[in-house]
Rosetta silent file (secondary structure, phi, psi, omega in degrees, C-alpha in Angstrom):
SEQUENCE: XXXXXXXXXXXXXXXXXXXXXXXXXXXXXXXXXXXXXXXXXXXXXXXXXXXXXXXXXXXXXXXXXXXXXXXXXXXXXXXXXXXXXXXXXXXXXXXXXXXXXX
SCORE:     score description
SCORE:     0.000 S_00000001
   1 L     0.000  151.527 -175.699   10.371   -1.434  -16.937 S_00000001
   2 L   -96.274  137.144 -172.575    7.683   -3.625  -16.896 S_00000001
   3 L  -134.828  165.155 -166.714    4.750   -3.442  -19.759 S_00000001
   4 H   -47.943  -60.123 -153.926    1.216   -4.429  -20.043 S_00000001
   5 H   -61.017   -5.195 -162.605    2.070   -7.638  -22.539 S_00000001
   6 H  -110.541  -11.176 -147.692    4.187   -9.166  -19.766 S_00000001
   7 L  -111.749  121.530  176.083    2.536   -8.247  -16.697 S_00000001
   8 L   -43.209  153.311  118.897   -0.619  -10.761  -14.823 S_00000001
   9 L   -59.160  115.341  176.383   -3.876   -8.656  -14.345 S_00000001
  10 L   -72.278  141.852 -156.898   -4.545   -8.773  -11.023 S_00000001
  11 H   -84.320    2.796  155.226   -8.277  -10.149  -10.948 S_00000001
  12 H   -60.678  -34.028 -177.439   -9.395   -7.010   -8.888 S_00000001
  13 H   -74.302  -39.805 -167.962   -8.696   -4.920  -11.834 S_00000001
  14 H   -82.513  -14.555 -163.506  -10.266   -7.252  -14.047 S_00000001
  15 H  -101.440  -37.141 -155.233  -13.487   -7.414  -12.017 S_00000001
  16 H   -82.491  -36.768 -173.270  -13.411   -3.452  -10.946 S_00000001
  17 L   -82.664    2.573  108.340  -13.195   -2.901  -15.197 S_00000001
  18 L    97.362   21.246  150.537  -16.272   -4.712  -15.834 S_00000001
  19 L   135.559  -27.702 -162.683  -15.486   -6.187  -19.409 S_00000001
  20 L   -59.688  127.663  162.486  -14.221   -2.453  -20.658 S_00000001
  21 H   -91.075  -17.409  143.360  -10.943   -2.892  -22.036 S_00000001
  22 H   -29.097  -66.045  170.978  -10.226    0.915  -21.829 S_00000001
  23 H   -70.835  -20.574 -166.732  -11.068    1.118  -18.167 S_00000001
  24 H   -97.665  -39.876  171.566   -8.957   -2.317  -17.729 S_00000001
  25 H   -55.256  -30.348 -163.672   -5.692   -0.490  -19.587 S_00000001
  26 H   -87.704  -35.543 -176.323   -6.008    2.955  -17.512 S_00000001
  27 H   -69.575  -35.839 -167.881   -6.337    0.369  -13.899 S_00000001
  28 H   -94.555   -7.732 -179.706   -3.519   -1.596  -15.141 S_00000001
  29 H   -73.574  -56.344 -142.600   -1.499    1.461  -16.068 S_00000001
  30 H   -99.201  -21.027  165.015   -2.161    3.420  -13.057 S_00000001
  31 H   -64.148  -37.442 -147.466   -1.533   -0.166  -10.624 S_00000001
  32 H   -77.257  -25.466 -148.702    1.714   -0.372  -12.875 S_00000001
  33 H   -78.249  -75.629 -171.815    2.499    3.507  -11.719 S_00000001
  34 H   -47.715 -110.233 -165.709    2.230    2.891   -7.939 S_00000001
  35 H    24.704  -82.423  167.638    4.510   -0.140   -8.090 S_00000001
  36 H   -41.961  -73.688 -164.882    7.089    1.679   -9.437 S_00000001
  37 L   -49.705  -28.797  168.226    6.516    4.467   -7.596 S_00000001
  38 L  -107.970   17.568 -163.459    6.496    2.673   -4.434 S_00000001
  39 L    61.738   47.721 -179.586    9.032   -0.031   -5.580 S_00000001
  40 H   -24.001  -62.326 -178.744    6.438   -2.674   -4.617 S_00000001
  41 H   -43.958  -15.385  166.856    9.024   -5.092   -5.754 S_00000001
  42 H  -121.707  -10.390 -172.354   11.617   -4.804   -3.042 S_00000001
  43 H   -29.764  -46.972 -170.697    9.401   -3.044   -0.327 S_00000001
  44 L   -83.230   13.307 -173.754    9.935   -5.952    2.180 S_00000001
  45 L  -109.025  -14.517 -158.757   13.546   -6.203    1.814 S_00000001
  46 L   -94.876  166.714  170.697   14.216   -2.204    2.373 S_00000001
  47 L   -58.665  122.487  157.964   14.926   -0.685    5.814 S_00000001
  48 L   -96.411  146.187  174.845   11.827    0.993    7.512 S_00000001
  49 L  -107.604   -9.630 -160.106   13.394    3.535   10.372 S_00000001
  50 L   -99.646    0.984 -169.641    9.877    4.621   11.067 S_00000001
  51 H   -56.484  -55.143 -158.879    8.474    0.965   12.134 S_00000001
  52 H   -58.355  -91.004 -165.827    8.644    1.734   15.968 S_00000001
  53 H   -27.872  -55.909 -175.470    6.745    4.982   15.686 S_00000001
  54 H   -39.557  -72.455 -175.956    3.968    3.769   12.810 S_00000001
  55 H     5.088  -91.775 -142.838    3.500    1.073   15.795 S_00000001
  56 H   -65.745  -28.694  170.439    3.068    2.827   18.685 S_00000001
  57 H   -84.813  -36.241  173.868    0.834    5.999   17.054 S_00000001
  58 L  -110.439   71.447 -177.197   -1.158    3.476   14.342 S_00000001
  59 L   -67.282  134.830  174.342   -1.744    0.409   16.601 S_00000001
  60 L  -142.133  149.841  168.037   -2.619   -2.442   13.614 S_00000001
  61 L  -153.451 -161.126 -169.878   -2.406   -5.731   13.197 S_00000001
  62 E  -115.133   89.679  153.935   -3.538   -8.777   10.383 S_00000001
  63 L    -7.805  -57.830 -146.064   -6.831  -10.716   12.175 S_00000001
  64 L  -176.424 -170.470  173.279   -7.344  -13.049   10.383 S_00000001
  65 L  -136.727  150.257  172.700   -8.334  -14.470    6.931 S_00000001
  66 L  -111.289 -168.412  178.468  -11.643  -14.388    5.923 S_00000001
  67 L   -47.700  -55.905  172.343  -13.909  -17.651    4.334 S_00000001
  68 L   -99.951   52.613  153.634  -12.599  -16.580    1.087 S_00000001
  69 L   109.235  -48.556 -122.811   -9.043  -16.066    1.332 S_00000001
  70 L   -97.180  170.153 -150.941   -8.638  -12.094    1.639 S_00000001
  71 L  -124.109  165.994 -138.017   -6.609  -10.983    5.202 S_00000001
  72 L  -162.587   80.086 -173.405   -8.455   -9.369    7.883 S_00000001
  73 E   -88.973  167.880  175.597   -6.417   -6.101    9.181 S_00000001
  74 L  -137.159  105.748 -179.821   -7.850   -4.401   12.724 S_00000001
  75 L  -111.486  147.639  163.632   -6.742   -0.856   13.062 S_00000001
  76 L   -98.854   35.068 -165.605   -6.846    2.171   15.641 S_00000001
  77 H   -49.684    6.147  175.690   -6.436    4.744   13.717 S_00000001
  78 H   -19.921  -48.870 -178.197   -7.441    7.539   16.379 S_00000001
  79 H  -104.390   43.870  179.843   -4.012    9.193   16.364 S_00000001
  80 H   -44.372  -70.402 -155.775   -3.216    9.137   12.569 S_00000001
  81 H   -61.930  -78.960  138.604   -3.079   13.089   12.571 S_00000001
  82 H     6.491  -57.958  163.639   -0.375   12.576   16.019 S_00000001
  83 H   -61.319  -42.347 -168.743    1.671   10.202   13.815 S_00000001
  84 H   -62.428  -64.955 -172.911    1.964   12.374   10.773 S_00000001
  85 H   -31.275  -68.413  176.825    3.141   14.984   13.551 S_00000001
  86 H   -50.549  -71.437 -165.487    5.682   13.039   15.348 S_00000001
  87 H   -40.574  -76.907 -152.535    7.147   11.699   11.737 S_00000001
  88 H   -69.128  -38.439  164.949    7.545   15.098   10.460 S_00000001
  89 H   -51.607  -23.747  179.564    9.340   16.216   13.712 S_00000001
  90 L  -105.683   31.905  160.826   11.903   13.503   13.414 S_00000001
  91 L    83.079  -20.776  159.987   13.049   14.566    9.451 S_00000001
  92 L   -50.765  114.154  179.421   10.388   12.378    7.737 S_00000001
  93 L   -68.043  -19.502 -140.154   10.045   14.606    3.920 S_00000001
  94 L  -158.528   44.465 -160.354    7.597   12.697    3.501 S_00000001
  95 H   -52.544  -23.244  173.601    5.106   10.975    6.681 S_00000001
  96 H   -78.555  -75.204  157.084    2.472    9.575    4.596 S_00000001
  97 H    -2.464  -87.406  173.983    5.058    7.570    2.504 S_00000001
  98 H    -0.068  -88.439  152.386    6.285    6.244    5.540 S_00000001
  99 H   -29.124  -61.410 -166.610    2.895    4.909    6.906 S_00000001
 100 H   -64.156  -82.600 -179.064    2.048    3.641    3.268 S_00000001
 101 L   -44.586   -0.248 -155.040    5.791    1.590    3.395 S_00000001
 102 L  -105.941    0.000    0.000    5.512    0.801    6.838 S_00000001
């Protein structure tokens, strides 16, 4: 596992906690969580099976960049609620997961 002393602050966290070092322990704690939780660390190496479908129900794609730096997604979500559907008909435990990995 990975701990606070070893791990960069990402400078959103350091910015969103606004000098507190409380509020900057519970943000880096709770970033630290998800990670783990979604295995940040290998996400782009694992299999998605659900890639066609996010597609074709959540058309998205990456725009752009903007002047400073930060990427520039363009989404449709209209049929979110359609995707969730489909996923969970085809044995996804879990359809938001999916989306979120996908």
């Amino acid at each position: 596992p990975v701990s606070l002393a070893t791990t960069e602050v990402p400078e959103r966290i350091v910015l969103s906690s606004r000098g507190d070092p409380h509020k900057l322990r519970a943000k880096m704690r709770g970033w630290m969580k998800w990670r783990a939780e979604y295995d940040i660390g290998t996400i782009l190496h694992s299999p998605k099976p659900s890639f066609e479908l996010v597609k074709a129900f959540y058309p998205h794609a990456l725009h752009g960049r903007t002047r400073r730096g930060h990427a520039i997604q363009m989404e449709a979500p209209g049929q979110f609620s359609t995707l969730i559907k489909a996923l969970k008909s085809r044995g996804f435990a879990d359809p938001t997961r999916a989306v979120v990995e996908h």
